[in-house]
C-alpha positions as CSV (number, residue, x, y, z in Angstrom):
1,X,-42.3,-0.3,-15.8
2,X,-40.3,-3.3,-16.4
3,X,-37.4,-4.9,-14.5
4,X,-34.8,-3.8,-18.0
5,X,-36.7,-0.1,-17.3
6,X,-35.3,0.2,-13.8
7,X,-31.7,-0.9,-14.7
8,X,-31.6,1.5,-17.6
9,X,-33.2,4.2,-15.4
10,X,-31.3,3.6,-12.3
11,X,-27.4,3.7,-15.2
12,X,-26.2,6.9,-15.2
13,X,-26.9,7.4,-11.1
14,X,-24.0,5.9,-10.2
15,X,-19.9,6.3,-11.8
16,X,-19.1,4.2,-13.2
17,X,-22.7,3.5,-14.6
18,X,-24.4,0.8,-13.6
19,X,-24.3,-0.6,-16.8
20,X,-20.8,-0.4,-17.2
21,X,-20.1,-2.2,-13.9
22,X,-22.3,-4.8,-14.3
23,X,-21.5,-5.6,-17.8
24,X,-17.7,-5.3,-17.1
25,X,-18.2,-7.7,-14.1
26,X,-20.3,-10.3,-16.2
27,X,-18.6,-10.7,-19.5
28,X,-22.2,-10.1,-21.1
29,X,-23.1,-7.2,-23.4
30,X,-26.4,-6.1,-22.4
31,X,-28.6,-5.6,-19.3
32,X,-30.9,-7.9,-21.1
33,X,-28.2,-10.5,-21.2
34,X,-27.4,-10.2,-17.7
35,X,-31.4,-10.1,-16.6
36,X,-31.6,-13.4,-18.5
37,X,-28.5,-14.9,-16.4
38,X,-30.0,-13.8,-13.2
39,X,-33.7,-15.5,-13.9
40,X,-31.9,-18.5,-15.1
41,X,-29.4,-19.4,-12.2
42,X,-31.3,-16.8,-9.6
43,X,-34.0,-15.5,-8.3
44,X,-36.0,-11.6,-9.0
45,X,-38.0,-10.1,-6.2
46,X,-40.2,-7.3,-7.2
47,X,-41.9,-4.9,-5.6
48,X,-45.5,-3.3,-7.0
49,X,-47.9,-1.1,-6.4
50,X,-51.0,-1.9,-8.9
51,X,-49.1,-2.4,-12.3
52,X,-46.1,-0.2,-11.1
53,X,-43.2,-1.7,-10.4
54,X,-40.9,0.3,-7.5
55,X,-37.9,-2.0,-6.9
56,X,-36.7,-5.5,-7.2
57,X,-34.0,-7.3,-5.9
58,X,-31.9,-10.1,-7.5
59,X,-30.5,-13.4,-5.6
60,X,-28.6,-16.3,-6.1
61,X,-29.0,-19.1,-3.5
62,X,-27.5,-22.2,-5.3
63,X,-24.3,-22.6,-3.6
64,X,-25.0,-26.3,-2.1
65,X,-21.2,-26.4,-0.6
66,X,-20.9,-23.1,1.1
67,X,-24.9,-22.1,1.7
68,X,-24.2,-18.6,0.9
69,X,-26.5,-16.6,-0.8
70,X,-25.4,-13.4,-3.0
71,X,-27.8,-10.2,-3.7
72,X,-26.0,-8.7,-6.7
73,X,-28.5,-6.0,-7.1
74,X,-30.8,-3.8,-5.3
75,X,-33.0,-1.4,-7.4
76,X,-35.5,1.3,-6.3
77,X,-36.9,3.5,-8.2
78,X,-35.8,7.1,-7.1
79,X,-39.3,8.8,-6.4
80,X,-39.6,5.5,-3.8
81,X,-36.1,5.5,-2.1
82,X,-36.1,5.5,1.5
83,X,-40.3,4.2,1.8
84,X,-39.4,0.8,3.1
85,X,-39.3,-0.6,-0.6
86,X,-35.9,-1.9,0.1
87,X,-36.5,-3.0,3.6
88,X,-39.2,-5.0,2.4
89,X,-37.8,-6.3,-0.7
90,X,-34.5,-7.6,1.6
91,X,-36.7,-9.0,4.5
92,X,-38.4,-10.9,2.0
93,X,-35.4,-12.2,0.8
94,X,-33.8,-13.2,3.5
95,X,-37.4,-15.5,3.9
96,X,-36.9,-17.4,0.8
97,X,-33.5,-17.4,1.2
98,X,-33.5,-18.9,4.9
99,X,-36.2,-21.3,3.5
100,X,-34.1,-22.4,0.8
101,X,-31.5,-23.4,3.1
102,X,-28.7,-20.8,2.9
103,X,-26.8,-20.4,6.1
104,X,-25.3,-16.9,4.7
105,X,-26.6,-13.9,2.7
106,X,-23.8,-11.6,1.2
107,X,-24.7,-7.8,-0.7
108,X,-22.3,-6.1,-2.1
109,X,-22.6,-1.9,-3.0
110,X,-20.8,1.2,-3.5
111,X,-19.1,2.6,-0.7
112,X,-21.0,5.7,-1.7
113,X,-23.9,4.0,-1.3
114,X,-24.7,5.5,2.3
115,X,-28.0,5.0,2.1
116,X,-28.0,1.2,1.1
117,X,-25.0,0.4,3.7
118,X,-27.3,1.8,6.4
119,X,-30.6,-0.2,5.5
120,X,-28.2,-3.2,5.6
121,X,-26.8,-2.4,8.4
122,X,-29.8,-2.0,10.5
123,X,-30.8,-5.2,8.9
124,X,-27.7,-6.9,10.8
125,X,-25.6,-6.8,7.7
126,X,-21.9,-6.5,9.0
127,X,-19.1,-5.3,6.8
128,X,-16.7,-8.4,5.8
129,X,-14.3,-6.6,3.6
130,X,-13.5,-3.7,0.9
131,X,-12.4,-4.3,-2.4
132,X,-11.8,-1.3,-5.2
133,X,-14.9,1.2,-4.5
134,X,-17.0,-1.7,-3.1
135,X,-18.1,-3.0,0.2
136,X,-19.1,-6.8,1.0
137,X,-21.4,-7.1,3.7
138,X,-23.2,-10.5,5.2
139,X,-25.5,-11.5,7.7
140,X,-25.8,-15.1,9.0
141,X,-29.0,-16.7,8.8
């Protein structure tokens, strides 16, 4: 399964659907569109078992004034949610995001997202603020 699978997979399990948040947010008009964005100015973690692909995760660390990093997106598929795939996926971020030289990482997520605001938490994510239905959360590096 490809990266564009997951996000169409992963669209209607959230409201508003994924795809309408993200596209809203972006100013593009597909999830093609904003994949291409992502692997142009960012960076696409994925994890695999064999040919199957069971998550990815999406950064940007290219801020040279501020050296913070952004995770826009954290996808797992659903029959692999809560096996490490997104523990693993964000610790190996947070490597190759240190490495690159970022003193910050932000995530944002749903504050439904209980699940995800746990793993983040216990990662030493701390909540920075709220804005609409979502939650910013950062760790120092």
């Amino acid at each position: 399964m490809k990266v564009i699978e997951i996000l169409e997979e992963m669209d209607t399990a959230f409201d508003p659907s994924l795809r309408r948040r993200i596209l809203e947010k972006s100013n593009l008009n597909t999830f093609e569109e904003y994949l291409n964005k992502v692997m142009k100015y960012g960076v696409v973690l994925v994890a695999h078992q064999g040919s199957e692909i069971l998550g990815f995760l999406m950064f940007y660390a290219n801020d040279i004034q501020n050296y913070i990093s952004y995770i826009p997106l954290v996808g797992i598929k659903k029959d692999y949610q809560g096996q490490g795939v997104g523990k693993y996926l964000l610790s190996e971020a947070l490597g190759v995001i240190k490495k690159k030289g970022m003193k910050k990482v932000q995530i944002k997520t749903w504050e439904n997202n209980e699940r995800a605001i746990l793993l983040y938490k216990k990662m030493g994510f701390m909540e920075i603020s709220r804005q609409e239905k979502d939650i910013l959360l950062e760790i120092s590096l």
